[in-house]
C-alpha positions as CSV (number, residue, x, y, z in Angstrom):
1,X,-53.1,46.5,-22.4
2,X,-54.1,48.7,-19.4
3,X,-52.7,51.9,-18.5
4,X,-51.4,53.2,-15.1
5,X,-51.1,56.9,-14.7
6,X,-47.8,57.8,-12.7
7,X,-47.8,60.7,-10.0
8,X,-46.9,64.0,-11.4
9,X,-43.5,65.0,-9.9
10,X,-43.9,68.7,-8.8
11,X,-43.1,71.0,-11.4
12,X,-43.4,74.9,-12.8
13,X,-47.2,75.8,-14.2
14,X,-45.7,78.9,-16.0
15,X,-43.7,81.4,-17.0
16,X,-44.7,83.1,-13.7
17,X,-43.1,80.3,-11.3
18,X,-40.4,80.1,-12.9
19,X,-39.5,84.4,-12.9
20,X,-40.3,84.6,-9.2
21,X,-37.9,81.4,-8.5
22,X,-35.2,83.2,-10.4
23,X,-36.0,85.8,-8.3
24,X,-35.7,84.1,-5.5
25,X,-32.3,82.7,-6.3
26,X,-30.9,86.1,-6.3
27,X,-32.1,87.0,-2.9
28,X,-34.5,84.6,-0.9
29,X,-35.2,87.5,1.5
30,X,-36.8,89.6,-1.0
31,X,-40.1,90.7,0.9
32,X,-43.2,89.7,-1.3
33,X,-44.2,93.4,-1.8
34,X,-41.4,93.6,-4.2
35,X,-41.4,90.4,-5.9
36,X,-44.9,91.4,-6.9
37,X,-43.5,94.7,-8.0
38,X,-40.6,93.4,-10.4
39,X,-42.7,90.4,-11.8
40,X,-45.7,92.7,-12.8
41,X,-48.3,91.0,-10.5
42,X,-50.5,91.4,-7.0
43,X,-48.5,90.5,-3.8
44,X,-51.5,87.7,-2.9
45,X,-50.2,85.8,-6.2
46,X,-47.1,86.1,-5.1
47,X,-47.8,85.1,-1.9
48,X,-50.0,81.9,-3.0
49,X,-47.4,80.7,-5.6
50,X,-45.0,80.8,-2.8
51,X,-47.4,78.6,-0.9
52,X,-47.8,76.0,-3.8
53,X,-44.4,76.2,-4.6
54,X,-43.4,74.9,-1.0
55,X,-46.2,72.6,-0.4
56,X,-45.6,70.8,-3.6
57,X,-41.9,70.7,-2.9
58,X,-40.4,72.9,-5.5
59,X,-38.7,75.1,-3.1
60,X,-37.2,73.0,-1.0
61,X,-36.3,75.5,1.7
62,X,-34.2,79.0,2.1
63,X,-30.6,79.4,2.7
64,X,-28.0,82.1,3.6
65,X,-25.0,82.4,1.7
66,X,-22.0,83.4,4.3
67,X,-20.0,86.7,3.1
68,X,-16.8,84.2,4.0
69,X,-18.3,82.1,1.5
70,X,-18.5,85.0,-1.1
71,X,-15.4,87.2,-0.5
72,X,-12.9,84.2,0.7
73,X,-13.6,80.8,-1.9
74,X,-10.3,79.5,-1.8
75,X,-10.0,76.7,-4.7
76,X,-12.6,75.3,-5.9
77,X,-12.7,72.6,-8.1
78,X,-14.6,69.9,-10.3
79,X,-13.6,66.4,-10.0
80,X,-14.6,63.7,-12.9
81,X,-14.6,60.3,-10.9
82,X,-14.6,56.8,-12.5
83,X,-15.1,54.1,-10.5
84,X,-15.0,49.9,-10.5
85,X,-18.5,48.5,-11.0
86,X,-20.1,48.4,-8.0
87,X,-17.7,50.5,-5.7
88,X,-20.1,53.5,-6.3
89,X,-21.8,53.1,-2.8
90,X,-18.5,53.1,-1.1
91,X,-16.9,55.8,-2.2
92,X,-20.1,58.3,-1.8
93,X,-20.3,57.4,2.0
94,X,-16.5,58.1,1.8
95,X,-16.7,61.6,0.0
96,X,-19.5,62.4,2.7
97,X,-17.2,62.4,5.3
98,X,-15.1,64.8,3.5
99,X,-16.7,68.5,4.4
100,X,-14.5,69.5,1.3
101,X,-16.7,68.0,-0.8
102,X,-19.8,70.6,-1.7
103,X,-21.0,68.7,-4.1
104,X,-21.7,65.3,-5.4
105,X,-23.2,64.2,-8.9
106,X,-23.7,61.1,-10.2
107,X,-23.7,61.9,-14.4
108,X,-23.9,59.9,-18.1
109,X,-20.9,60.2,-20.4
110,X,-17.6,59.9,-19.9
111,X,-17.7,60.1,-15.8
112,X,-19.4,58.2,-13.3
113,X,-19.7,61.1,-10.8
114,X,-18.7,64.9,-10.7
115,X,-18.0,66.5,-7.5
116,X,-17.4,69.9,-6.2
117,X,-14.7,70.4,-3.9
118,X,-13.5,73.0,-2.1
119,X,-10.1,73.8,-0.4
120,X,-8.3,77.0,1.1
121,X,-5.1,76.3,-0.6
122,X,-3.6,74.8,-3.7
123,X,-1.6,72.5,-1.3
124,X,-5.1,71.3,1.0
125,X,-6.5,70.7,-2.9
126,X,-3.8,68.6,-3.9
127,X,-4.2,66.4,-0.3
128,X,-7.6,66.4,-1.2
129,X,-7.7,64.9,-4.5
130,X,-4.7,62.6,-3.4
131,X,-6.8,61.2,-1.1
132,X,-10.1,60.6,-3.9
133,X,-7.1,59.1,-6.0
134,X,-6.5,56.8,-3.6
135,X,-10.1,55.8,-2.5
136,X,-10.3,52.1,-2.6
137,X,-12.5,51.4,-6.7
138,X,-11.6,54.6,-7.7
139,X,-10.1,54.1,-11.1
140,X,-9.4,57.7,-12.6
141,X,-9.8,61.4,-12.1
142,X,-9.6,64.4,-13.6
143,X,-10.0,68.2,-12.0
144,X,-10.8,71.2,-13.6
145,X,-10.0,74.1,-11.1
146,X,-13.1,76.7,-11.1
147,X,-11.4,80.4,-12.3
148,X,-14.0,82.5,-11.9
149,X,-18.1,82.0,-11.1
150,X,-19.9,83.7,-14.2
151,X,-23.2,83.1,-13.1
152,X,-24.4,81.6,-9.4
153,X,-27.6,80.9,-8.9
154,X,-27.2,78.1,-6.1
């Protein structure tokens, strides 16, 4: 029996990566100067880390959170979806039109998918799932709406 070696997918070498990501998360802005500070290291590490990270496709690219976003949520929600065998396809391109959606997840256990929506009033959030409900091999739901955000590191 031979055996084949599969490609590595990128991943964290230490302790190291995975602080200055964390990092990161909080504030992608933070100047290199003082990620180096808080993680205990030269500013050239940091800076060649940052390097690998990108290049091997760990960071995937930088964002800006919106204060809207922040200070003015509205609802937001998580939605368990089970569908028909085989409508899966269908519905995703569906929920992609929807810029409500935020998220999309396709899980194990009791779910096929979990999705994030979000909506700037009780009443758009009931439209909202009415209109999932009704999403042709759709065959349940259930929504949780989100109370408060403990921890964000999205």
């Amino acid at each position: 029996m031979t055996s084949t070696t599969l490609p590595t997918p990128p991943a964290l070498r230490d302790a190291l990566d995975r602080q200055l990501l964390a990092l990161l998360q909080v504030n992608a802005r933070e100047s290199a100067a003082n990620l180096a500070r808080q993680l205990g290291t030269a500013r050239t590490t940091v800076l060649s880390r940052l390097n690998r990270l990108e290049r091997e496709g760990v960071i995937a690219g930088y964002t800006v959170r919106l204060a809207q976003d922040m200070l003015n949520q509205g609802l937001q929600a998580f939605v368990g979806l089970t569908v028909q065998p085989k409508a899966g396809r269908g519905i995703e391109e569906q929920l992609q039109r929807m810029p409500e959606v935020r998220q999309l997840c396709a899980v194990s256990g009791e779910f096929d998918y979990v999705l994030l929506l979000r909506a700037e009033s009780a009443v758009r959030l009931n439209t909202l799932l009415d209109d999932i409900r009704n999403l042709e091999g759709v065959v349940k739901t259930t929504t949780s709406v989100a109370l408060a955000w403990k921890i964000e590191r999205t």
